[in-house]
VOVO-228155 format. One line per 4 residues: number of its first residue (from 0); their letters; for each residue x, y, z of C-alpha. Coordinates in steps of 0.02 Angstrom, whole numbers. Example, Ala and Ser with C-alpha at 12.3 -4.5 7.8 and 13.67 -1.06 7.14 Angstrom:
BEGIN
0	as	615/-225/390  684/-53/357 $
This chain:
BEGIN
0	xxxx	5358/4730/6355  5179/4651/6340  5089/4714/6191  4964/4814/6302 $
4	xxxx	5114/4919/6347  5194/4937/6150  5180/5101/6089  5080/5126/5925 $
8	xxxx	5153/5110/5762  5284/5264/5732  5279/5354/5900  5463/5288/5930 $
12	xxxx	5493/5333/5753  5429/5511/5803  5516/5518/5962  5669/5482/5863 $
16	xxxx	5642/5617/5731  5597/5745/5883  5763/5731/5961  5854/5747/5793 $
20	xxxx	5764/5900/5755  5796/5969/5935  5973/5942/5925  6000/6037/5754 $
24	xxxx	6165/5953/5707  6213/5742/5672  6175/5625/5826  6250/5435/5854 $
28	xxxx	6133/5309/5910  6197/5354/6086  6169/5524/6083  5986/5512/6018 $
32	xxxx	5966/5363/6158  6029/5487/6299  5908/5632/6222  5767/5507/6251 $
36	xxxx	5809/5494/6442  5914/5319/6410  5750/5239/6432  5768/5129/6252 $
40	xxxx	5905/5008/6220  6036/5066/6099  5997/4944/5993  5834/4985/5984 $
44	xxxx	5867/5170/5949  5996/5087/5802  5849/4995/5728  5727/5151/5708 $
48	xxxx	5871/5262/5639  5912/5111/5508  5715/5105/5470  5699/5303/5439 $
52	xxxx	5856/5295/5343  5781/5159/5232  5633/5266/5233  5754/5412/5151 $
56	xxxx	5693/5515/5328  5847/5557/5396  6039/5550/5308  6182/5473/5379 $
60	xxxx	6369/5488/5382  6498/5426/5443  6552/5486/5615  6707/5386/5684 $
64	xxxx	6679/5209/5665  6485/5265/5685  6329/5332/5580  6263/5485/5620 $
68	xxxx	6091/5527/5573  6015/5727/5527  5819/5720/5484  5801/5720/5277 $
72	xxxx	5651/5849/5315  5647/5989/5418  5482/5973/5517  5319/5896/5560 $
76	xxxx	5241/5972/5417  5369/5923/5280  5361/5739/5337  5180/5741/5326 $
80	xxxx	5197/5794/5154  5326/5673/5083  5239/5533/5161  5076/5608/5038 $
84	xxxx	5188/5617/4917  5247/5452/4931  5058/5395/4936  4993/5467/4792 $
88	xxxx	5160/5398/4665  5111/5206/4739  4946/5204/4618  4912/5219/4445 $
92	xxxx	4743/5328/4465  4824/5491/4536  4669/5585/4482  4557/5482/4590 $
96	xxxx	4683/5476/4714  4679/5678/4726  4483/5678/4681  4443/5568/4855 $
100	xxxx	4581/5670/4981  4484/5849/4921  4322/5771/4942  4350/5717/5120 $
104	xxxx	4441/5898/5165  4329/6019/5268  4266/6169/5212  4390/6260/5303 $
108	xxxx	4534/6144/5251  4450/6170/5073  4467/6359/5069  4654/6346/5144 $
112	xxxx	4697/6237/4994  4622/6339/4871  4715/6483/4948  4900/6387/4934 $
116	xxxx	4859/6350/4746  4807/6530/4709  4986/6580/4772  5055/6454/4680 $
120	xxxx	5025/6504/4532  5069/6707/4556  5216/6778/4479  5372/6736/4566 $
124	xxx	5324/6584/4680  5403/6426/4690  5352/6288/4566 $
């Protein structure tokens, strides 16, 4: 493949996470290759499970003489946020960190987020 034709950074890793989601229950490296059409090597498929397994995305066990892999987070959404998460623990200025993602949000963004921590802190919602 010429490097006009790669695919950016993380859309396999997407495609990957997309057919575990879809499947809702473990998949092999073979199984996640034939949800993808067969179109990727195996091998390839075994790399970007190992790589989101390093990355603590998806969980594997043991399935014959096999891994298989279930997503570590349940969407879109949820991955987005652990990989903020993961973000804001690299650095030492977390303030300034936080302070520089709300000053780039949009006002409607802005109002959303205000909205979430209001309901975060009333009685009886989650920590």
């Amino acid at each position: 493949m010429t490097d006009a034709a790669r695919r950016p950074a993380g859309e396999l890793e997407a495609e990957v996470l997309a057919a575990l989601w879809a499947a809702h229950a473990p998949l092999t490296p073979p199984q996640v290759q034939q949800s993808l059409g067969g179109t990727l090597a195996r091998t390839t498929v075994a790399t970007i499970l190992a790589r989101l397994h390093d990355k603590g995305t998806v969980i594997r066990s043991r399935s014959g003489r096999a891994y298989a892999y279930t997503p570590a987070v349940e969407d879109e959404a949820a991955l987005a946020a652990r990989r903020m998460h993961t973000e804001l623990e690299k650095g030492d200025d977390r303030s300034g960190v936080l302070a520089r993602f709300v000053s780039r949000l949009s006002p409607d963004d802005e109002q959303l987020l205000r909205g979430l921590l209001a309901r975060a802190e009333e009685p009886g919602s989650r920590p």
